[in-house]
DRENDORO-653932 format. One line per 3 residues: number of its first residue (from 1); their letters; for each residue x, y, z of N, C-alpha, C. Coordinates in Angstrom, 3 decimals. Layout:
<nodes>
NUM> A> X Y Z X Y Z X Y Z  ...
</nodes>
This chain:
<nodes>
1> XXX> 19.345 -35.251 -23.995 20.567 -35.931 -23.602 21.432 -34.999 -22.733  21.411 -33.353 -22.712 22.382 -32.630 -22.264 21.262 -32.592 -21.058  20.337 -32.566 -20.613 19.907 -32.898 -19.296 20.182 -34.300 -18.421
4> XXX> 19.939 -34.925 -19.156 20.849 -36.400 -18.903 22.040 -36.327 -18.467  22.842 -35.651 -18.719 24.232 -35.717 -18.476 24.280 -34.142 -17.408  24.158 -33.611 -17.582 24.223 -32.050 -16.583 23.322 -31.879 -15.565
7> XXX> 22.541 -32.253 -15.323 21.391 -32.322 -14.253 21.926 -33.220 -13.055  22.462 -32.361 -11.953 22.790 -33.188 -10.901 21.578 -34.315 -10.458  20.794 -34.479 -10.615 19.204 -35.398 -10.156 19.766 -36.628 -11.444
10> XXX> 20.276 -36.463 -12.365 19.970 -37.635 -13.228 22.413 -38.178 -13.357  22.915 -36.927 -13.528 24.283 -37.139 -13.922 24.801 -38.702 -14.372  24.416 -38.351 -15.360 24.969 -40.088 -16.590 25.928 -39.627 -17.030
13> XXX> 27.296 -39.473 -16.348 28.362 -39.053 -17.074 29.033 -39.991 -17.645  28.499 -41.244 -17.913 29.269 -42.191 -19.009 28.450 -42.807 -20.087  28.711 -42.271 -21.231 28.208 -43.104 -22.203 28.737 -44.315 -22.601
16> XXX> 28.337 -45.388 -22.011 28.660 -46.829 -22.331 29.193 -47.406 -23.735  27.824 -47.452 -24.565 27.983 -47.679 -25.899 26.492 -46.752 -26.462  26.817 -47.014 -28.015 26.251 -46.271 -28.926 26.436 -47.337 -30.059
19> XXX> 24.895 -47.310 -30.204 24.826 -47.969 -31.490 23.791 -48.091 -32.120  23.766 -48.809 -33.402 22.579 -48.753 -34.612 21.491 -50.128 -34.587  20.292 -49.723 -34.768 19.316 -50.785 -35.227 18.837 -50.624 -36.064
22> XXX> 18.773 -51.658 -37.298 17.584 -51.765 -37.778 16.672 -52.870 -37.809  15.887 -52.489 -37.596 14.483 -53.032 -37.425 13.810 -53.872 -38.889  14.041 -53.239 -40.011 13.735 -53.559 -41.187 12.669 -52.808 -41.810
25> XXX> 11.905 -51.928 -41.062 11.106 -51.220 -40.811 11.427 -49.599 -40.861  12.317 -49.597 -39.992 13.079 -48.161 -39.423 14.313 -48.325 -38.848  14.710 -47.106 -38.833 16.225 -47.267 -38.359 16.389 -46.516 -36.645
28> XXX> 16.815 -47.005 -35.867 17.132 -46.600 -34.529 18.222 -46.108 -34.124  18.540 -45.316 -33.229 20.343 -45.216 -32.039 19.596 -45.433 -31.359  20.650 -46.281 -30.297 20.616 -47.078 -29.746 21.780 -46.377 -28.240
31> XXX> 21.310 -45.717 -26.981 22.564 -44.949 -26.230 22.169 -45.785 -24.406  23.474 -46.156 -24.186 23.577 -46.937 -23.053 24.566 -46.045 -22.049  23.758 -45.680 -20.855 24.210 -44.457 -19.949 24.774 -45.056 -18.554
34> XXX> 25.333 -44.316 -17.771 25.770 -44.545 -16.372 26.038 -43.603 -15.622  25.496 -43.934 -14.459 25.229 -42.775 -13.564 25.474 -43.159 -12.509  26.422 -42.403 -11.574 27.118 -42.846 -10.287 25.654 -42.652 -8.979
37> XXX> 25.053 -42.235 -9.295 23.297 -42.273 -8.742 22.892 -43.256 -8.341  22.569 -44.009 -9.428 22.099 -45.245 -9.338 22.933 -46.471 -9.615  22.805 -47.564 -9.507 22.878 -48.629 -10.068 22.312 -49.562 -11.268
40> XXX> 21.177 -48.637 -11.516 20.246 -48.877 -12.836 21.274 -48.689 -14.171  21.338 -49.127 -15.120 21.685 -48.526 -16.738 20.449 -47.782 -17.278  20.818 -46.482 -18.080 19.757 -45.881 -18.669 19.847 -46.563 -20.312
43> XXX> 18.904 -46.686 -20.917 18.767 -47.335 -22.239 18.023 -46.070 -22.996  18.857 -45.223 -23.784 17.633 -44.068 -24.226 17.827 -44.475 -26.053  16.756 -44.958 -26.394 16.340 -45.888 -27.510 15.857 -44.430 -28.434
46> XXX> 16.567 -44.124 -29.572 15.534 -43.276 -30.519 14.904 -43.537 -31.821  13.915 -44.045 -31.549 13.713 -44.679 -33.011 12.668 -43.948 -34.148  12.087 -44.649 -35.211 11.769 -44.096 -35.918 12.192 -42.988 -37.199
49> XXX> 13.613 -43.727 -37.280 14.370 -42.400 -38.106 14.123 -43.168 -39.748  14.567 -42.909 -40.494 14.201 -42.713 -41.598 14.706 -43.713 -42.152  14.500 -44.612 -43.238 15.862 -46.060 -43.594 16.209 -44.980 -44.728
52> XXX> 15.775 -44.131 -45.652 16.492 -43.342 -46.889 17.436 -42.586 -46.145  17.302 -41.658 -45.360 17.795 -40.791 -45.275 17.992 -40.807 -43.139  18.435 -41.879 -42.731 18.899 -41.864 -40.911 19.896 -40.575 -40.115
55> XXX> 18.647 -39.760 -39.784 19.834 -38.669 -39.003 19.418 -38.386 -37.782  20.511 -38.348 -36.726 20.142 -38.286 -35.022 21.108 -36.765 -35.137  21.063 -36.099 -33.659 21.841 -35.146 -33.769 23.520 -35.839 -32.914
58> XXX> 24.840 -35.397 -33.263 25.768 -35.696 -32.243 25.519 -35.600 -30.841  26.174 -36.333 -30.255 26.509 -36.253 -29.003 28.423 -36.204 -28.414  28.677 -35.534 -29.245 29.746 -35.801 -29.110 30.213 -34.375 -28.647
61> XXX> 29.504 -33.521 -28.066 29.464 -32.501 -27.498 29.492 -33.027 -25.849  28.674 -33.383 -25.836 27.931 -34.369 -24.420 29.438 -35.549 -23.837  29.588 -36.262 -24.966 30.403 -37.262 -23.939 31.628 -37.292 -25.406
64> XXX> 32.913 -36.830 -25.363 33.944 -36.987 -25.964 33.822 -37.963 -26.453  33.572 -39.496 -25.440 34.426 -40.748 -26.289 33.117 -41.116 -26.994  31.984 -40.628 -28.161 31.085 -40.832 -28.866 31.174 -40.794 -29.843
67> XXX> 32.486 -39.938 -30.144 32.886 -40.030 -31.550 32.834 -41.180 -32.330  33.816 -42.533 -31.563 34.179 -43.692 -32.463 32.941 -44.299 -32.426  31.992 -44.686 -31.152 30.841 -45.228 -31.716 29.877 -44.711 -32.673
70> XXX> 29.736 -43.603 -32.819 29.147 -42.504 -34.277 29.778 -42.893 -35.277  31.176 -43.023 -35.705 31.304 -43.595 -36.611 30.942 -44.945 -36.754  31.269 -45.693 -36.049 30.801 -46.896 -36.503 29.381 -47.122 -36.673
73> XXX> 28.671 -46.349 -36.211 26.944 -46.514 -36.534 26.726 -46.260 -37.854  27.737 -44.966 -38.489 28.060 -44.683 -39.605 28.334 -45.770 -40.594  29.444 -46.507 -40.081 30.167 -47.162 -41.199 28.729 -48.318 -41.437
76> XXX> 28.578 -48.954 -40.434 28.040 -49.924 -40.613 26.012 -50.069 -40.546  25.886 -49.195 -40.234 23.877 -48.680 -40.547 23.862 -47.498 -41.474  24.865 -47.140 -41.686 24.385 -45.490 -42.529 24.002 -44.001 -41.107
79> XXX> 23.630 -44.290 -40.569 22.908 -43.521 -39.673 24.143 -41.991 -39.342  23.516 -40.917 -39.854 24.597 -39.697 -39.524 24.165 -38.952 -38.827  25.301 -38.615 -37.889 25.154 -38.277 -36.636 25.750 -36.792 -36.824
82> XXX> 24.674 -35.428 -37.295 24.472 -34.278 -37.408 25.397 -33.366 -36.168  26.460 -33.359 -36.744 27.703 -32.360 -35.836 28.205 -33.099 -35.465  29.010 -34.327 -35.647 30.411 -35.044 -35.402 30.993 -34.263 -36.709
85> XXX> 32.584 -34.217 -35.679 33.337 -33.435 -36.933 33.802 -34.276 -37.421  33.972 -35.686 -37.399 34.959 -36.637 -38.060 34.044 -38.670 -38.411  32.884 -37.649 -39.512 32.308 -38.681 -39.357 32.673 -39.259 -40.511
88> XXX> 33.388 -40.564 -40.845 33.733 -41.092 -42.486 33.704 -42.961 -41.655  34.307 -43.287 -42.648 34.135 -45.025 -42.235 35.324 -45.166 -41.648  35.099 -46.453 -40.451 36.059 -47.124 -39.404 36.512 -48.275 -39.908
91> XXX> 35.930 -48.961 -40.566 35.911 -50.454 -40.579 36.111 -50.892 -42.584  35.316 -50.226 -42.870 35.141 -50.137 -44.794 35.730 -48.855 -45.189  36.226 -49.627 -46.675 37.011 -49.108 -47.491 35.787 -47.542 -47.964
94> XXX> 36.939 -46.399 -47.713 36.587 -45.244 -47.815 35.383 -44.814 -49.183  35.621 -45.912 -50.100 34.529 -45.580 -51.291 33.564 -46.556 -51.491  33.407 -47.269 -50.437 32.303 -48.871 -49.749 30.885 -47.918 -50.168
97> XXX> 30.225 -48.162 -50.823 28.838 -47.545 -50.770 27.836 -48.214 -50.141  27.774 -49.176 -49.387 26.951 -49.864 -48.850 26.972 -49.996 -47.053  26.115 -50.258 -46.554 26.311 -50.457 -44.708 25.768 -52.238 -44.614
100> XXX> 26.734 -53.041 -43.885 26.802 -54.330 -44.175 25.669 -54.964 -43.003  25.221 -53.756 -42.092 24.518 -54.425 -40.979 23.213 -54.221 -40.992  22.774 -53.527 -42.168 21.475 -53.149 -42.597 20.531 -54.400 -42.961
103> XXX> 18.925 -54.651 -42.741 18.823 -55.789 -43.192 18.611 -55.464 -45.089  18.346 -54.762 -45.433 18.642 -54.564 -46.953 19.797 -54.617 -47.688  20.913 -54.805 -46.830 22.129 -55.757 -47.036 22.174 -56.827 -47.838
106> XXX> 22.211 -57.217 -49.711 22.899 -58.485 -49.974 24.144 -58.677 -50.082  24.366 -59.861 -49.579 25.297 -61.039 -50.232 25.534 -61.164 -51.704  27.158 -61.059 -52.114 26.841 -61.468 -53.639 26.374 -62.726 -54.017
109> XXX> 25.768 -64.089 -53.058 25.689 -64.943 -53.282 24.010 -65.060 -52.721  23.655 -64.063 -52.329 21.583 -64.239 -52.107 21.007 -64.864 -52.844  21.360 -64.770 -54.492 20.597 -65.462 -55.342 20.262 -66.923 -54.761
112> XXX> 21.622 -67.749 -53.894 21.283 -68.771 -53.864 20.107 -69.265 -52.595  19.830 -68.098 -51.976 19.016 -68.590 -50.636 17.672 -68.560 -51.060  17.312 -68.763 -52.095 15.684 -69.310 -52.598 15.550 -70.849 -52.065
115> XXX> 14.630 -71.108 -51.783 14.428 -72.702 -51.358 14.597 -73.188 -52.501  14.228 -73.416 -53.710 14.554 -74.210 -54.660 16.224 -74.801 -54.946  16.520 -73.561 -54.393 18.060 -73.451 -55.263 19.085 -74.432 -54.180
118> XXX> 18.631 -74.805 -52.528 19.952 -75.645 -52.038 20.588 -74.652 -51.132  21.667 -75.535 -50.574 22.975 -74.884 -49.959 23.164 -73.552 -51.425  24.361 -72.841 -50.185 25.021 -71.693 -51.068 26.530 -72.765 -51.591
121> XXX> 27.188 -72.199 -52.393 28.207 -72.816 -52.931 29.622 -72.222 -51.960  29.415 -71.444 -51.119 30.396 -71.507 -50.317 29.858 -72.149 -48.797  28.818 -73.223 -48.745 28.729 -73.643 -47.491 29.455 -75.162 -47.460
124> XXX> 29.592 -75.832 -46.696 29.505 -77.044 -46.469 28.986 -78.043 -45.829  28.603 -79.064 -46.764 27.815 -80.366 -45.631 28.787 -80.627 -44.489  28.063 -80.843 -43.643 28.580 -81.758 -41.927 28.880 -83.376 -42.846
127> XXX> 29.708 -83.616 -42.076 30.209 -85.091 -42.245 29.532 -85.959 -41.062  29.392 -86.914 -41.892 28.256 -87.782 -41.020 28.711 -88.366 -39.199  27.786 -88.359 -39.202 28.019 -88.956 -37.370 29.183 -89.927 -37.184
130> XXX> 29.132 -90.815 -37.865 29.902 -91.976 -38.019 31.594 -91.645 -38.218  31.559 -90.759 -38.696 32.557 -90.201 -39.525 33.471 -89.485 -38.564  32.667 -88.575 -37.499 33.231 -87.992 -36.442 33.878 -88.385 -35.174
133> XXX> 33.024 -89.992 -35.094 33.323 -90.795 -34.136 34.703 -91.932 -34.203  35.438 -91.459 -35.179 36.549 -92.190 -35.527 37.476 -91.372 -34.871  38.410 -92.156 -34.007 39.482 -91.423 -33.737 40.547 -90.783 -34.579
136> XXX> 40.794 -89.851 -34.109 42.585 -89.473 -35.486 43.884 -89.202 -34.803  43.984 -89.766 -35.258 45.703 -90.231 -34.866 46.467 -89.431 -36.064  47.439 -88.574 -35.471 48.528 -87.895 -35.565 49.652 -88.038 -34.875
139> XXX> 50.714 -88.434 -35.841 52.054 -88.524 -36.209 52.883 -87.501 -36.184  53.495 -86.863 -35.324 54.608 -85.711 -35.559 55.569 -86.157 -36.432  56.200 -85.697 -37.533 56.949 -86.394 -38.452 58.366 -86.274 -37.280
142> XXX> 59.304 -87.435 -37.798 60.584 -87.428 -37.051 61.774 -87.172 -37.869  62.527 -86.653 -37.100 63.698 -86.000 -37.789 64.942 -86.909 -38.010  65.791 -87.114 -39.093 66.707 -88.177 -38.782 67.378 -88.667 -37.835
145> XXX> 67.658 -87.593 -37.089 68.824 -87.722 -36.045 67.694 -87.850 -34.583  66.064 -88.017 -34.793 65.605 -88.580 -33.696 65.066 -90.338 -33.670  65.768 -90.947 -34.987 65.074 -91.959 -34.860 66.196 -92.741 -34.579
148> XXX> 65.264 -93.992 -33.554 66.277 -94.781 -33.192 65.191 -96.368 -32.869  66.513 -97.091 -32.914 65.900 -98.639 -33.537 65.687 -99.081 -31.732  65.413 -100.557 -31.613 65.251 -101.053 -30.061 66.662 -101.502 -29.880
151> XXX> 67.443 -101.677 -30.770 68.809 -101.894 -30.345 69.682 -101.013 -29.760  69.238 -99.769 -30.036 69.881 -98.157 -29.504 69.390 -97.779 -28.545  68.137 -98.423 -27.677 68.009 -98.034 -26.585 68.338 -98.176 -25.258
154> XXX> 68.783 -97.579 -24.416 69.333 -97.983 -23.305 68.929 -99.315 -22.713  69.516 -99.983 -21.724 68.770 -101.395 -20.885 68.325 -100.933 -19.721  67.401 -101.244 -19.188 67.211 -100.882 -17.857 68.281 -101.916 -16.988
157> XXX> 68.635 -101.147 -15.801 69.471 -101.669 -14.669 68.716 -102.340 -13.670  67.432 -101.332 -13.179 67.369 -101.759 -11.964 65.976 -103.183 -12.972  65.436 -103.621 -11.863 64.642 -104.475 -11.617 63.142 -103.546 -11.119
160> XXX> 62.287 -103.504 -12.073 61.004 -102.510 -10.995 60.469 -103.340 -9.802  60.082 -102.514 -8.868 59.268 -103.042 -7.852 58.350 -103.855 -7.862  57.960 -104.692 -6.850 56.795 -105.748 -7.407 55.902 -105.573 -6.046
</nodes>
């Protein structure tokens, strides 16, 4: 990566984004580059890291603003990024033991996604076709002092055009 970025022939002096995959399999970073060179994006994919134990080295030597995406690869894949000085969670509560974007991620409600078992109890049925095709009519409620009878309304003067 520090040839990537220092090598006048390649100079990707912007790290785009940074981020986590998993695969279900293995865990990846994921680094999206730019280089006043080309017009191409560089995609430098590292995969194969570990799902127990996910460690890449920082880059936050390389491009300053890598920090916040390191953490968040953090907060949300687990994946630690070996020499960020400020790596803790962005998004989850500081004693969260879990990463929510992992596919080994449950729901407290998984039990219900067995086929036997149905909808989950926080989903809801669609309302039928029929049902949608009804117009709805809404009423702004009126205030006392805006209602007025046909006797309170002005007369017209003129005569409209014909």
């Amino acid at each position: 990566m520090t040839r990537l970025h220092d090598d006048e022939q390649f100079e990707f002096e912007l790290l785009a984004d940074l981020c986590g995959v998993d695969t279900g399999t293995e865990m990846w970073a994921v680094y999206h580059l730019w280089s006043p060179r080309t017009s191409d994006w560089l995609r430098v994919i590292v995969p194969g890291l570990d799902r127990d134990d996910p460690r890449v080295p920082s880059v936050t030597f390389i491009w300053k603003g890598a920090e916040w995406p390191e953490r968040e690869a953090y907060d949300m894949f687990g994946i630690i990024f070996e020499g960020n000085r400020d790596l803790r969670r962005i998004y989850m509560p500081p004693d969260y033991t879990s990463f929510p974007l992992r596919k080994d991620f449950l729901l407290p409600d998984d039990a219900a996604r067995s086929p036997g078992e149905g909808f989950r109890h926080v989903e809801q049925t669609h309302q039928p076709a029929e049902y949608l095709r009804q117009p709805v009519i809404r009423k702004s409620p009126l205030l006392p002092h805006q209602v007025s009878t046909l006797n309170q309304l002005p007369e017209e003067t003129e005569t409209p055009p014909q």
